[in-house]
PAVO-978943 format. One record per residue (C-alpha): x, y, z. Coordinates in steps of 0.02 Angstrom, whole numbers. Example, Ala and Ser with C-alpha at 12.3 -4.5 7.8 and 13.67 -1.06 7.14 Angstrom:
+--------+--------+--------+
:     xx :     yy :     zz :
+--------+--------+--------+
:    615 :   -225 :    390 :
:    684 :    -53 :    357 :
+--------+--------+--------+
end
This chain:
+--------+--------+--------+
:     xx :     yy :     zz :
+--------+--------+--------+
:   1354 :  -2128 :  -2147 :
:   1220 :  -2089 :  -2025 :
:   1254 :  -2038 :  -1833 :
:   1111 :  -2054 :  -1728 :
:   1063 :  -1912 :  -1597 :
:   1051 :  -1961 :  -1409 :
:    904 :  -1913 :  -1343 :
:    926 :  -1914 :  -1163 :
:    757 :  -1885 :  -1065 :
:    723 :  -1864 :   -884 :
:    549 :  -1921 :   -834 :
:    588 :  -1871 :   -643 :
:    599 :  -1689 :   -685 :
:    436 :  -1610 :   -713 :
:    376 :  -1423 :   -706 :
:    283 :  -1434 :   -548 :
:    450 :  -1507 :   -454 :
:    582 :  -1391 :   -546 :
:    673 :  -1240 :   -475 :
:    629 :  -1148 :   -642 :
:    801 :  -1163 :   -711 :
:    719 :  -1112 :   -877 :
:    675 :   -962 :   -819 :
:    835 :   -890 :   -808 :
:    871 :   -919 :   -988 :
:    849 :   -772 :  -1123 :
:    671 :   -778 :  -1207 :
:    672 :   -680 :  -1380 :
:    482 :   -652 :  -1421 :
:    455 :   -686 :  -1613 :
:    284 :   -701 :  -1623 :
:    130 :   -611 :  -1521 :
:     68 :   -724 :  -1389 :
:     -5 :   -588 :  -1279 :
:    134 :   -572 :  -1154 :
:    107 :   -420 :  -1063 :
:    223 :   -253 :  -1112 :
:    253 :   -225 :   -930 :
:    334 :   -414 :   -952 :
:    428 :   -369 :  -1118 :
:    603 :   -271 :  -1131 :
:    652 :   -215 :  -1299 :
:    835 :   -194 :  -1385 :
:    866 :    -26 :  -1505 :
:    798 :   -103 :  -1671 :
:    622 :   -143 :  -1574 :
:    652 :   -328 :  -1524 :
:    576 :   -386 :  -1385 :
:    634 :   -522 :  -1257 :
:    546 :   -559 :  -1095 :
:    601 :   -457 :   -953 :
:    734 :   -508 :   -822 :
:    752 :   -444 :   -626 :
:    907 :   -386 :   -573 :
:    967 :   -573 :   -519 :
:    908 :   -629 :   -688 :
:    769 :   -739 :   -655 :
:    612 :   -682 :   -771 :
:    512 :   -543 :   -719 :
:    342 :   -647 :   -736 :
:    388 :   -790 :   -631 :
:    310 :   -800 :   -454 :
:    446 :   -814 :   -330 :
:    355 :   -889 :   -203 :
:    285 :  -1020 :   -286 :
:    399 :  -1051 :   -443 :
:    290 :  -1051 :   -559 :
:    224 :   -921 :   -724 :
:    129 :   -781 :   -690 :
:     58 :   -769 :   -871 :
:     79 :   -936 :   -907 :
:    -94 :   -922 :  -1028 :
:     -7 :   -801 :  -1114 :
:    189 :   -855 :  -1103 :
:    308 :   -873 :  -1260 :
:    284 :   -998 :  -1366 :
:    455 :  -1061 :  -1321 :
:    413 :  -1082 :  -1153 :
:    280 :  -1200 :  -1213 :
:    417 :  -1280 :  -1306 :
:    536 :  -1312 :  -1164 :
:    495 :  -1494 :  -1138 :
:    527 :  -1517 :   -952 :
:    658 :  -1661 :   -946 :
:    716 :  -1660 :  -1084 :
:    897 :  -1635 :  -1160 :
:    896 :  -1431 :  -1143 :
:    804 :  -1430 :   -968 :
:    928 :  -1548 :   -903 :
:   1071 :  -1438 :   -958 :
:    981 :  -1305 :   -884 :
:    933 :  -1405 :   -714 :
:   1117 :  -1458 :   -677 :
:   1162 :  -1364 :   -515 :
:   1316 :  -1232 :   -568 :
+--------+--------+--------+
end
């Protein structure tokens, strides 16, 4: 028996119109995209995950205009995030 997946997309949410949800969200860096070390925190066994203000938003996002700092350089998983889809929407939902 097969059970389909529902894709649920969201073509009115794009990155340019968001409020960066996604960006509060924990980034674990697996591979070397050139994110910047002042931009990386990293546990005891030498993991690294982006860095995160106080208020948890991530320390390479421009708060005035909502978008990436080192977006040229950002996680691959960023990259990944498709805006509207299933995961940003969970992530857009006011809480």
């Amino acid at each position: 028996m097969k059970i389909a997946a529902t894709i649920i997309e969201d073509s009115s949410v794009t990155c340019d119109r968001c409020r960066a949800s996604c960006c509060r969200l924990e980034v674990m860096l697996i591979s070397e995209t050139g994110v910047p070390e002042k931009y990386i925190q990293r546990d005891e066994w030498g993991g690294g995950v982006m860095a995160r203000l106080e208020d948890g938003w991530c320390a390479a996002l421009d708060r005035d205009t909502m978008l990436c700092t080192i977006y040229e350089n950002r996680p691959f998983i960023c990259g990944d995030f498709a805006a509207g889809s299933y995961e940003c929407l969970e992530e857009h939902e006011p809480r």
